[in-house]
C-alpha positions as CSV (number, residue, x, y, z in Angstrom):
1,X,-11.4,4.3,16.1
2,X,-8.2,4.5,17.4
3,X,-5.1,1.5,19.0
4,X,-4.9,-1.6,17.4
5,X,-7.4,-4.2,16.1
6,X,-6.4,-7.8,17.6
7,X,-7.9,-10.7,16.4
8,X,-6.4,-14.3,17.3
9,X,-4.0,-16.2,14.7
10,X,-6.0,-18.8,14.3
11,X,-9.1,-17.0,12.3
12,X,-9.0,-18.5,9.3
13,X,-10.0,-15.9,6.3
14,X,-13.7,-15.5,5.1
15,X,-14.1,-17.0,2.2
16,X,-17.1,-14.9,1.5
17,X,-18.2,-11.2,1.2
18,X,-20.9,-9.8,4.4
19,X,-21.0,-6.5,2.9
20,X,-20.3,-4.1,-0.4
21,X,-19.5,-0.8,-1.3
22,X,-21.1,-1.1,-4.6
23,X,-24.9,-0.5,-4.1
24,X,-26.6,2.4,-4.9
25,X,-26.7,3.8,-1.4
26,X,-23.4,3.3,-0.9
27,X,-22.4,5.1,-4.5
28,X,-24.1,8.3,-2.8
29,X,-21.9,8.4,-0.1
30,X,-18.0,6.9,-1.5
31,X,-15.7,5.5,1.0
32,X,-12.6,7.3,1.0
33,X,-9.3,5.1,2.8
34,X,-5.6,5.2,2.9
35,X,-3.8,2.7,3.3
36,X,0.2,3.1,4.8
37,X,2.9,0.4,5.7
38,X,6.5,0.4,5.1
39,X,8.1,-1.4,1.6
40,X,8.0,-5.1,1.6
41,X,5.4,-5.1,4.6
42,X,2.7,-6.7,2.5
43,X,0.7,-3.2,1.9
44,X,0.3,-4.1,-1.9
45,X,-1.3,-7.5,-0.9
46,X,-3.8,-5.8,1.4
47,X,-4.6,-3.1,-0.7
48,X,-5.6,-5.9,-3.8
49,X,-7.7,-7.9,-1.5
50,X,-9.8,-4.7,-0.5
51,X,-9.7,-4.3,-4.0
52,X,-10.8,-7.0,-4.8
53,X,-13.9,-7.3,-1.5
54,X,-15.1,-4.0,-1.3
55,X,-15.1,-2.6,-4.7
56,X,-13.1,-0.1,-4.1
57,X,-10.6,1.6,-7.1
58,X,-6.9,0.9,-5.9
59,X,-4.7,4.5,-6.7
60,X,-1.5,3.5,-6.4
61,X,0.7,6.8,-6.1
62,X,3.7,4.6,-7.5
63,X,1.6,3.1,-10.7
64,X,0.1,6.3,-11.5
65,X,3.1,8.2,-11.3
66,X,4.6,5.3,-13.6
67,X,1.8,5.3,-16.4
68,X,2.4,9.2,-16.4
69,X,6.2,8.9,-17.1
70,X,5.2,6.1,-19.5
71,X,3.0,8.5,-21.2
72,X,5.3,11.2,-21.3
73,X,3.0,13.9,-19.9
74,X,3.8,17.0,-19.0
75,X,3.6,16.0,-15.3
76,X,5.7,13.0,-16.1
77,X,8.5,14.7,-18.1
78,X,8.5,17.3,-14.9
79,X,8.9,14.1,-12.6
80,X,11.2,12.0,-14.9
81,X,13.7,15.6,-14.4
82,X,13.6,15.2,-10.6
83,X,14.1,11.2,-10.7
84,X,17.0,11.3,-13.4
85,X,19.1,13.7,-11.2
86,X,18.1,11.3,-8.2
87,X,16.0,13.7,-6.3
88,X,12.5,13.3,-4.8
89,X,9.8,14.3,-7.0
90,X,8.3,17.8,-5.1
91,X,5.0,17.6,-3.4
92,X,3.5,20.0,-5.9
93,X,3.8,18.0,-8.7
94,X,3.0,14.8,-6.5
95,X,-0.1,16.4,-5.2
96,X,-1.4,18.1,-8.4
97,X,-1.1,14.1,-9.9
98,X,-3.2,12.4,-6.9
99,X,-5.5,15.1,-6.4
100,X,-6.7,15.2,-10.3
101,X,-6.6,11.2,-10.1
102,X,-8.7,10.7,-7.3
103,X,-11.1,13.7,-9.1
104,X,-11.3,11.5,-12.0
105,X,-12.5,8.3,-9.8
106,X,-15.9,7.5,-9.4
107,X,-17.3,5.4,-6.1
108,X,-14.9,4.5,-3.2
109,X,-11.3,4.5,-3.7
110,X,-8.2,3.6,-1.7
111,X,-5.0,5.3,-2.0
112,X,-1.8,3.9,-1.4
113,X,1.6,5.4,-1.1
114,X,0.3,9.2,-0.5
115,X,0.4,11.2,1.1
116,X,4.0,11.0,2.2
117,X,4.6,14.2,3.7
118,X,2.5,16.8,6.1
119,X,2.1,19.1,3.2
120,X,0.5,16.4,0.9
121,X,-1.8,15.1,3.7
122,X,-2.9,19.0,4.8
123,X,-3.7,19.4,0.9
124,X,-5.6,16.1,0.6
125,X,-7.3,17.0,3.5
126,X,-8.6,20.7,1.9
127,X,-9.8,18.4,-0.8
128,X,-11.0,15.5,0.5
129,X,-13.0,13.6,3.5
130,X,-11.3,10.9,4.6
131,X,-13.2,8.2,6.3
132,X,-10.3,5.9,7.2
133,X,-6.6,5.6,7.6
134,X,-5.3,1.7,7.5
135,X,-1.5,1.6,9.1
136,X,0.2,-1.7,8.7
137,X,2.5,-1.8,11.7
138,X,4.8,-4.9,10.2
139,X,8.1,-5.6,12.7
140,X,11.3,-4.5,10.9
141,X,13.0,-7.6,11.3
142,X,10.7,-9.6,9.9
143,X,10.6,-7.2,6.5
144,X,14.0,-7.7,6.6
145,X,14.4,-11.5,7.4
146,X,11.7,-11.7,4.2
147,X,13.6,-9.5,1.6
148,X,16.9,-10.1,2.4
149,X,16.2,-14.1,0.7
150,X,15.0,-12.7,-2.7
151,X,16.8,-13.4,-6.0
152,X,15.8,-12.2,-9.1
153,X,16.7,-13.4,-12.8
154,X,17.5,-10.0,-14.5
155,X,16.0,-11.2,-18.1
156,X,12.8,-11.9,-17.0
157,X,12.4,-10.3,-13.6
158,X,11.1,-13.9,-12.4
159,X,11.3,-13.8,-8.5
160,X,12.2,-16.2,-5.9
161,X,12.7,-16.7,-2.3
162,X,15.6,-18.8,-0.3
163,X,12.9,-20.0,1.9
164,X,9.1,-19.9,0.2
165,X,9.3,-19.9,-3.4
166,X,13.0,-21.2,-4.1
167,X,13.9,-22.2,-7.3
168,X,14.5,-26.0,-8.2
169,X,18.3,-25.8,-8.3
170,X,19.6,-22.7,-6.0
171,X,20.7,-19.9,-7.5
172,X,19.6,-20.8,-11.1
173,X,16.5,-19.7,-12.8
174,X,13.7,-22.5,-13.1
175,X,13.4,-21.9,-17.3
176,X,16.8,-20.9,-18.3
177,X,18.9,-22.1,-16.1
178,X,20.8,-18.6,-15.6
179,X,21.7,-17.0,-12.2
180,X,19.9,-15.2,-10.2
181,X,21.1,-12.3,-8.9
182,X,19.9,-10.5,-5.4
183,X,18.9,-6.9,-6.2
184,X,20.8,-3.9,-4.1
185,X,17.6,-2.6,-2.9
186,X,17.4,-6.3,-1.7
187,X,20.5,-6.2,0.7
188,X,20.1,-6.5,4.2
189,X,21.9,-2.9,5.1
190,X,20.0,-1.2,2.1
191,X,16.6,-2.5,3.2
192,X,17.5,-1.6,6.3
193,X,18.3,2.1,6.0
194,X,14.9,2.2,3.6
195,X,13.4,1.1,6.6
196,X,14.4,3.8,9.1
197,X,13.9,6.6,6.2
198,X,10.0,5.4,6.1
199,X,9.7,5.3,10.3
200,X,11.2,8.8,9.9
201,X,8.7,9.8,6.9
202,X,6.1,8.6,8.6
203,X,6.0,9.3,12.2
204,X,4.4,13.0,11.8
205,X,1.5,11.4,9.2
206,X,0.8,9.1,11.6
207,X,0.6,11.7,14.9
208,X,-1.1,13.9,12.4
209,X,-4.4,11.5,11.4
210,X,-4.0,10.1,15.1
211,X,-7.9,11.1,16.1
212,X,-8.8,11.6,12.5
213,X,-9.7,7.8,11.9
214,X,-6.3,5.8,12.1
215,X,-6.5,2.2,12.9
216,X,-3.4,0.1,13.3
217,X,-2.7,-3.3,12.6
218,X,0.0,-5.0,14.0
219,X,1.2,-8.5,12.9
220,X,3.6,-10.2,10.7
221,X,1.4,-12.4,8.1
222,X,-0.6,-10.6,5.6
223,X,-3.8,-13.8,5.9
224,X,-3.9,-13.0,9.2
225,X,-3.6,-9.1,9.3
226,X,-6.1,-9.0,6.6
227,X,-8.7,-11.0,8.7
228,X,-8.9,-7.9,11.1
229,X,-8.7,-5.0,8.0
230,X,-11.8,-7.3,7.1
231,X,-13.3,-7.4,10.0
232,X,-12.9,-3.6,10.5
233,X,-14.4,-2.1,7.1
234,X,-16.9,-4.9,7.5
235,X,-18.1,-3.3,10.8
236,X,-17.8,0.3,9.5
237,X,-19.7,-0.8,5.9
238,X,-22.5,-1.9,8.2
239,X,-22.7,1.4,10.1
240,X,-22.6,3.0,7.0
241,X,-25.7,1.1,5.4
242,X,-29.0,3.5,5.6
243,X,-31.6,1.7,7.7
244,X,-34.2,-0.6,6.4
């Protein structure tokens, strides 16, 4: 299913689940999605609700990569090398870490944040049968407009927002009464040039599972974006379901 999903505005969110990925039937046959969408698009928030609705196990690229440097694995010494020296962690060691995690994950799963590159997706494709791609198609400006207004207080990593979650007295953290501070990654030219990096990243994944099950949502709030992702996996649950 290919183009974009639209769905009015005004659709208020169900408040109830039509269908799950957690009956026996469904165990037989697990769902396998990936979710992509640039930083600060909402992607996390959308991948937790699906979570959270279809039963399906949330693999994080990011996290997981995290808990293994944590750990101090051998993968994550190898990756903690690349990352101190400021250089992208290869694809090898990137793939050999998704491929054994998503091997180690009963049922459905969703994976977020990989693959990044052609090689990753041609290797997860060898290994795996993807039933669904999920692109968040969020308009720059509106990333931007939304990161560029975030303070953080550096003790506690507490976050706010000039214009949805603003703390009582600006520029002061609610509890301490410190200042905040706005992140570098935060800054309107650095968020910006993150931005471009992803469209570049991104453009050949996206030509490349064009045809292969991509669906694209378009919008700029997460509540109503997530009504047609909803809607979508509700539809291809229920296709799914063996007949009664």
């Amino acid at each position: 299913m290919l183009g974009s999903l639209r769905r009015s505005a005004h659709v208020a969110p169900r408040t109830t689940r039509m269908f799950s990925l957690t009956t026996a039937a469904q165990r037989e046959a697990p769902l396998a999605v990936l979710i992509m969408g640039p930083p600060g698009g909402g992607k996390g928030t959308i991948s937790n609700r699906i979570e959270r609705d279809y039963g399906l196990v949330h693999l994080s690229s990011g996290d997981l990569l995290r808990g293994q440097i944590r750990d101090a694995t051998e993968l994550g010494v190898k990756a903690k090398a690349f990352m101190d020296k400021g250089a992208l962690v290869p694809d090898h060691v990137m793939t050999n870490l998704m491929v054994d995690a998503i091997k180690a994950t009963p049922g459905s799963w969703l994976l977020d944040g990989f693959p990044r590159t052609l090689e990753q997706a041609k290797v997860m494709e060898d290994n795996f049968k993807i039933d669904a791609v999920i692109n968040l198609h969020i308009p720059f400006e509106t990333i931007i407009e939304r990161i560029k207004h975030r303070w953080v207080h550096p003790g506690s990593g507490r976050i706010y927002h000039s214009h949805f979650q603003p703390p009582k007295v600006a520029g002061v953290d609610d509890i301490t009464g410190e200042a905040l501070v706005q992140r570098d990654d935060d800054k309107e030219d650095a968020v910006a040039e993150r931005l471009l990096k992803y469209r570049t990243a991104t453009h050949p994944l996206v030509e490349f599972y064009n045809g292969k099950g991509l669906v694209t949502f378009a919008g700029t709030e997460s509540n109503e974006i997530y009504v047609r992702v909803q809607a979508f996996l509700d539809d291809f649950v229920k296709k799914r379901a063996p007949a009664s």
